[in-house]
C-alpha positions in Angstrom: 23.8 79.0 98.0 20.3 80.2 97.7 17.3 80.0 100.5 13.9 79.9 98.8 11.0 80.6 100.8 7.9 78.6 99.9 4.4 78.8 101.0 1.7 76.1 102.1 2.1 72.9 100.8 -1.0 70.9 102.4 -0.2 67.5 100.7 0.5 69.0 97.6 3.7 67.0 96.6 3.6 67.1 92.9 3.4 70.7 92.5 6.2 71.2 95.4 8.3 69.1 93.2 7.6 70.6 90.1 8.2 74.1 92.2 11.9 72.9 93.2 12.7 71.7 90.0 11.3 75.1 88.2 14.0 76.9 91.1 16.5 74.7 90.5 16.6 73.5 93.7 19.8 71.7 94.7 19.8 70.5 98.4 23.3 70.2 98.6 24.1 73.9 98.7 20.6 75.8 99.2 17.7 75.6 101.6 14.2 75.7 101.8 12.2 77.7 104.6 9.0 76.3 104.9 6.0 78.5 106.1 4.2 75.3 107.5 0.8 73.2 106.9 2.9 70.3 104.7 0.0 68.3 105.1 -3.9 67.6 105.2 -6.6 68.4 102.3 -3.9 68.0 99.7 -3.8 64.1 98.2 -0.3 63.0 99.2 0.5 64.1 102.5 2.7 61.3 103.1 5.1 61.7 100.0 5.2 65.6 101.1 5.8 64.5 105.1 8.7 61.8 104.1 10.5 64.1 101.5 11.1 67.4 103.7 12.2 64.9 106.2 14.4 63.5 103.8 16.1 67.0 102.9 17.4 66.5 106.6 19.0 70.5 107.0 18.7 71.5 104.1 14.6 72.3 104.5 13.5 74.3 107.6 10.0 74.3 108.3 8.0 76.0 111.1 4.4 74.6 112.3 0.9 75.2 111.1 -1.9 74.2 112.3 -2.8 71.6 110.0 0.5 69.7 110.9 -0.5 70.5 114.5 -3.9 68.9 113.6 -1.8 65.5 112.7 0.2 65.6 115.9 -3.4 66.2 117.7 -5.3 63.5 115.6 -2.4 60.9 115.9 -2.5 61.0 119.1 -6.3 60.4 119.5 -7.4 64.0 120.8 -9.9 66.3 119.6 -12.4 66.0 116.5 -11.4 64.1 113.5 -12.6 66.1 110.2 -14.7 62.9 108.2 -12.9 64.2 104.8 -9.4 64.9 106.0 -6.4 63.4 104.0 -4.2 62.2 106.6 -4.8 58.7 106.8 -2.2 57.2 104.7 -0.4 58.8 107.2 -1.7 57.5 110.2 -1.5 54.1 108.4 2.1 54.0 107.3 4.5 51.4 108.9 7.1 54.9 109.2 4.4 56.9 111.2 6.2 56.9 114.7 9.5 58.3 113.0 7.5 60.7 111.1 5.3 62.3 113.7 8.4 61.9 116.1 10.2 64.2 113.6 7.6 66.5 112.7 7.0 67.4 116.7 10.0 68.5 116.9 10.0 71.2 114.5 9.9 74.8 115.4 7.4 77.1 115.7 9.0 80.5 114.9 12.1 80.6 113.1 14.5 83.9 113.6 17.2 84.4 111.6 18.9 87.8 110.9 16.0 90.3 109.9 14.0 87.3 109.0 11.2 86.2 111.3 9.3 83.1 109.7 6.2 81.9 111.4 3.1 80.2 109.9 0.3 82.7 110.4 1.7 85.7 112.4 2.5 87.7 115.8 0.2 89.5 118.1 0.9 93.2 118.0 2.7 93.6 121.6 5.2 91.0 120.7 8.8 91.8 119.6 10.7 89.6 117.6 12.6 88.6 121.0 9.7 88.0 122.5 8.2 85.8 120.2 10.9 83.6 119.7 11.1 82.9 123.4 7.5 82.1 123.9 7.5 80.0 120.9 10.3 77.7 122.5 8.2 77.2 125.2 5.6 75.6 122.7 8.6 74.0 121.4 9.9 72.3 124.6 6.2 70.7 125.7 6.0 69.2 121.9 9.5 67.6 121.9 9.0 66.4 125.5 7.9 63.5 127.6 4.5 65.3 128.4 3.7 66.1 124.8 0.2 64.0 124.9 -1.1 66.3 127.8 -0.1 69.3 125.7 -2.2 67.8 122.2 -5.3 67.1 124.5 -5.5 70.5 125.4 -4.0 73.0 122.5 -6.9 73.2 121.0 -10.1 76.1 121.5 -10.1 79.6 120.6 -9.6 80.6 124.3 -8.7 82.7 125.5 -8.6 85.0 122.6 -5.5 87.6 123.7 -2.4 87.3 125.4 -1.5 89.0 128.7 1.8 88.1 130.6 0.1 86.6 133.6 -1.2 84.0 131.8 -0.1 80.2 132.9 0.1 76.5 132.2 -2.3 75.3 128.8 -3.9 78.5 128.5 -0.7 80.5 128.1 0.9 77.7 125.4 -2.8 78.1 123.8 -2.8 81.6 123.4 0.7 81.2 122.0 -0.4 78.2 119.2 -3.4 80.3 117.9 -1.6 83.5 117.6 1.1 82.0 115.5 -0.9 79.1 113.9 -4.2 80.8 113.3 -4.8 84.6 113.5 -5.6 86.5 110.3 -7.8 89.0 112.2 -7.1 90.9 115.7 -7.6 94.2 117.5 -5.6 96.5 118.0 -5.2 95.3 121.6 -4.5 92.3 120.4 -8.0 90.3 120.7 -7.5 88.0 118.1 -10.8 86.4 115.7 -11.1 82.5 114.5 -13.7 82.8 112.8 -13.0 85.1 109.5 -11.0 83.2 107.0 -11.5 85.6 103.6 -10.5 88.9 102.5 -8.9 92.1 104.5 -12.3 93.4 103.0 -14.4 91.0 105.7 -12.5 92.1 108.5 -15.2 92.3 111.3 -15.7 95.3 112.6 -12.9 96.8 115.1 -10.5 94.5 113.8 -7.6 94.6 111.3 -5.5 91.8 109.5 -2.8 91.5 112.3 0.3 92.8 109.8 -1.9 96.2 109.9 -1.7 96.7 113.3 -0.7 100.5 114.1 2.7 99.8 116.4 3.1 96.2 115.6 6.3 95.8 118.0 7.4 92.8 115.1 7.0 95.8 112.5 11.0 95.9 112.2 11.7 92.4 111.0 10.7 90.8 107.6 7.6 88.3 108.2 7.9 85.1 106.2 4.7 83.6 106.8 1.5 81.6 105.0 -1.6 80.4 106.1 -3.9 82.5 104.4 -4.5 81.8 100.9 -7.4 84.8 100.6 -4.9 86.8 101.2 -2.8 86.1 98.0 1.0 86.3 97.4 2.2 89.8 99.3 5.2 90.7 99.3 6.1 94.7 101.2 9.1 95.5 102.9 8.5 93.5 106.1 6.0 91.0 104.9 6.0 88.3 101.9 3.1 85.9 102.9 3.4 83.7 100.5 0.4 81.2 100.6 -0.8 81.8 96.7 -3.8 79.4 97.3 -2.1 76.0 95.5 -4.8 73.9 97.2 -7.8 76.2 95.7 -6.7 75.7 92.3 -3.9 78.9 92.4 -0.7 78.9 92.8 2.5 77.3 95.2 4.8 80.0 95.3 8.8 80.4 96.0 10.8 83.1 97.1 14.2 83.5 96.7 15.3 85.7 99.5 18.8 86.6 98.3 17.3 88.4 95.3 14.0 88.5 95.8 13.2 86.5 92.7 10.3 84.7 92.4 9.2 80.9 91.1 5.7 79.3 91.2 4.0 76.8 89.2 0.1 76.4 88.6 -1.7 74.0 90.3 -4.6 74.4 88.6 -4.6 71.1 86.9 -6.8 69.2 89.8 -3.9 67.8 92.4 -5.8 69.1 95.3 -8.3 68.0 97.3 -10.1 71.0 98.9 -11.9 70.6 101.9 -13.1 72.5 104.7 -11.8 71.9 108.1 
């Protein structure tokens, strides 16, 4: 049994299949952890939505935002990108299921010294910590009131997490952090608006994996999300977004070893657009 660890797919389904075959993927004895963003820019975000599905236990997948962004969009809130590739989606007579299953997913996964999350923690949270406020994303998306939630996860506000916080604003904070933070303070104040190299950081701000006392700095992040960044892998971080969607690469860790798989997707797959 093997667990392979595999970075953003965004509709990407022939190179994620041409990735499992190059690991020798066999779902009947290993599994896949998925870093989040299946879908959206990629051409066939459908095929890559119904397959992970398919692998029923065998694939483990956390949110990102772009699969957030379907849930959101599907459910008619917040701004439809013109260019986005989730329509066959939308359209597909299996939708209902689909969305229904993808909702459902976790946020943050935890699992022995592993902590797999889509984009990352906030400095002040532990490991403990995080899983717990992730579940509380977790319960509002799998629950009846899930439509209230969509309508109002989305906004870069407010951009830091304290303990008082309540109701949408605390399940906001909680989304960003571990959908969409690259950059924050040291305090924790977290920026939405640099997407590119550690080298753009704005000033006063670090890439949040940096952050002097991280309380998360004692577990192994598996996370994606930012394909500037390029494959790293340290000893308590393998981000493993390689940039497949940009022309780069989709990457696959094997965790037992260590040993890594990826295939180019250089040959025009994608469909790169900027949401």
């Amino acid at each position: 049994m093997a667990t392979y660890a595999i970075g953003d797919i965004q509709g990407c389904y022939d190179s994620f299949r041409r990735l499992l075959d190059r690991c020798a993927f066999d779902p009947a004895c290993d599994r896949l952890w998925l870093v989040g963003d299946l879908v959206n820019r990629g051409p066939r975000s459908l095929e890559t939505l119904r397959f992970v599905r398919s692998l029923g236990d065998a694939a483990l997948t956390v949110l990102g935002n772009h699969d957030l962004y379907l849930l959101m969009a599907a459910a008619g809130h917040g701004k439809r990108g013109k260019d986005d590739t989730l329509g066959a989606i939308l359209a597909a007579p299996d939708r209902d299921e689909l969305l229904d299953w993808l909702r459902r997913q976790r946020l943050c996964h935890v699992e022995g010294s592993y902590c797999l999350v889509h984009a990352g923690l906030l400095p002040q949270w532990s490991i403990s910590q995080a899983r717990a406020l992730a579940a509380e994303v977790e319960a509002m998306l799998a629950g009846d009131d899930y439509e209230q939630f969509l309508a109002r996860m989305w906004g870069s506000e407010p951009a830091s997490w304290s303990d008082d916080l309540e109701g949408w604003s605390r399940l906001r904070v909680i989304v960003n952090a571990m959908t969409r933070m690259r950059f924050c303070t040291p305090r924790g104040v977290m920026d939405f608006r640099v997407k590119g190299e550690v080298a753009k950081a704005p000033p006063g701000y670090l890439p949040w994996f940096e952050v002097p006392g991280r309380q998360s700095a004692d577990a192994i992040m598996v996370v994606g999300h930012w394909s500037a960044l390029g494959l790293k892998l340290t000893p308590n971080l393998y981000a493993l977004d390689s940039g497949c969607l940009w022309g780069g690469h989709l990457s696959a860790l094997r965790l037992d070893d260590l040993s890594l798989f990826q295939v180019d997707c250089s040959g025009g797959e994608s469909v790169a657009l900027d949401l």
